[in-house]
C-alpha positions in Angstrom: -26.8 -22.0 -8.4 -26.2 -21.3 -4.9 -22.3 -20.9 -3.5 -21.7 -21.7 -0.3 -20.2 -18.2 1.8 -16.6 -19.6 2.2 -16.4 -19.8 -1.9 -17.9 -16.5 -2.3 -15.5 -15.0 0.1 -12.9 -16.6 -1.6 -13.8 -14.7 -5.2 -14.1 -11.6 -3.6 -10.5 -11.7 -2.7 -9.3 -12.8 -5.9 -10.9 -10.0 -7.9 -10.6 -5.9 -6.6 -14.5 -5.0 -7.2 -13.4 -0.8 -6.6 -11.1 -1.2 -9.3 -8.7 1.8 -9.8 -9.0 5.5 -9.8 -8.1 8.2 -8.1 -11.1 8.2 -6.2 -10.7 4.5 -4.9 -7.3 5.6 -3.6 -8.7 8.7 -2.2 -11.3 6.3 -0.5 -8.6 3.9 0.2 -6.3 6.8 1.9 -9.2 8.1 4.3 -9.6 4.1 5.4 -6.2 3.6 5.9 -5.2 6.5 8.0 -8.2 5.7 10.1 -7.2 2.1 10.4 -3.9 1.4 9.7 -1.5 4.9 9.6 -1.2 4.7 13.8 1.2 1.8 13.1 2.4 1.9 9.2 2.8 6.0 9.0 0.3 8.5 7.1 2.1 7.6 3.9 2.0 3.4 4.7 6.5 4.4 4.8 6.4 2.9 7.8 7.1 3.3 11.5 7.0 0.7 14.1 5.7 -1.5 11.6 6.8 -2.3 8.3 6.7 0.5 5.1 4.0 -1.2 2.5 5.5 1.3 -0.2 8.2 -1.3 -1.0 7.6 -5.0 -1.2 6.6 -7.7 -3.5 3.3 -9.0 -2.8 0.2 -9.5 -5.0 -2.8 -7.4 -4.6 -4.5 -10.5 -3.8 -1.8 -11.4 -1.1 -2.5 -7.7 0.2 -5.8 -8.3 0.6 -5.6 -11.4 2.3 -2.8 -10.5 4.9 -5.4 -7.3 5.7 -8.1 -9.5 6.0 -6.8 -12.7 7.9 -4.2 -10.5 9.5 -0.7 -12.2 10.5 -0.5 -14.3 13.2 2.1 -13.7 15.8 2.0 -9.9 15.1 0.5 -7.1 16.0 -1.6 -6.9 12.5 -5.0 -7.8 13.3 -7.5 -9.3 10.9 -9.8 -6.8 9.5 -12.1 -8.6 7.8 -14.8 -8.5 10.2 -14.1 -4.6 10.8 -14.2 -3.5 7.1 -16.3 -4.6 4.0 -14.4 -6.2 1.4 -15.2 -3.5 -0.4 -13.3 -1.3 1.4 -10.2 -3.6 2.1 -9.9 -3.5 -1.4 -9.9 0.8 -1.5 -6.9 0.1 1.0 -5.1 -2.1 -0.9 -5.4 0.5 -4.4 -4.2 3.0 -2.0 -1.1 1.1 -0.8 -0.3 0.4 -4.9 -0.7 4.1 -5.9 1.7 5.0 -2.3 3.9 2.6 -3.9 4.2 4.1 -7.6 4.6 7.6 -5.5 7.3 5.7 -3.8 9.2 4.9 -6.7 8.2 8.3 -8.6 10.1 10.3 -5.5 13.4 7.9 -5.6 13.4 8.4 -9.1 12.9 12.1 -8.5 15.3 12.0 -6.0 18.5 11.2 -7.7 20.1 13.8 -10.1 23.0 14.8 -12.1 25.6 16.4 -10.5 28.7 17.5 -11.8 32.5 16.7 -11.2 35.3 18.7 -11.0 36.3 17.8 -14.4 33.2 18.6 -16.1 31.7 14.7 -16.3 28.4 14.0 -14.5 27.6 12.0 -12.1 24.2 10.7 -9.6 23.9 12.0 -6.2 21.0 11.1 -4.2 18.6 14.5 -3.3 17.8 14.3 0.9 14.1 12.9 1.5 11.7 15.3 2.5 10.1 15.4 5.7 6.6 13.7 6.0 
């Protein structure tokens, strides 16, 4: 059975064929800061556009806004520039920037103590990128 090459493309996006692994984020790193860093910083934290550490979309929805791109924005569609393959190693980077993300804000708040012995949180200053 035969599928037509809009169906096909349609699978590839709903499945991530790299699955997981450091290596695929490696992979997925080197891509990124090669195509994508120049507007969404080294660590995808941002800069003049949007930080894709913190958000809410699907790694499906990931992979389709890298893809098709976003109309009326800067963000290009990729899809023709990068393998599918390769979209994907972006998109298990941008999840593994994102746990790292919420590792170093957990890491960044600590104890501290009051003047009358009880604790409290205090927020530790961000590093420098």
């Amino acid at each position: 059975m035969l599928l037509p090459l809009s169906l096909g493309a349609a699978l590839a996006q709903n499945a991530n064929p790299p699955a997981g692994g450091p290596k695929a984020a490696g992979a997925g790193l080197a891509i990124y800061r090669r195509h994508c860093s120049s507007c969404h910083g080294n660590q995808a934290d941002g800069g003049r556009a949007p930080n894709l550490t913190r958000g809410s979309l699907s790694d499906t929805q990931i992979f389709r806004t890298i893809s098709n791109g976003v109309s009326g924005t800067e963000m290009a569609a990729y899809e023709s520039r990068l393998s599918s393959d390769d979209i994907w190693r972006i998109v298990i980077f941008l999840g593994s920037a994102a746990r790292s993300e919420s590792t170093r804000s957990w890491r960044s708040i600590r104890p501290r103590a009051k003047s009358n012995g009880a604790s409290t949180w205090s927020a530790l200053p961000r590093a420098a990128p």
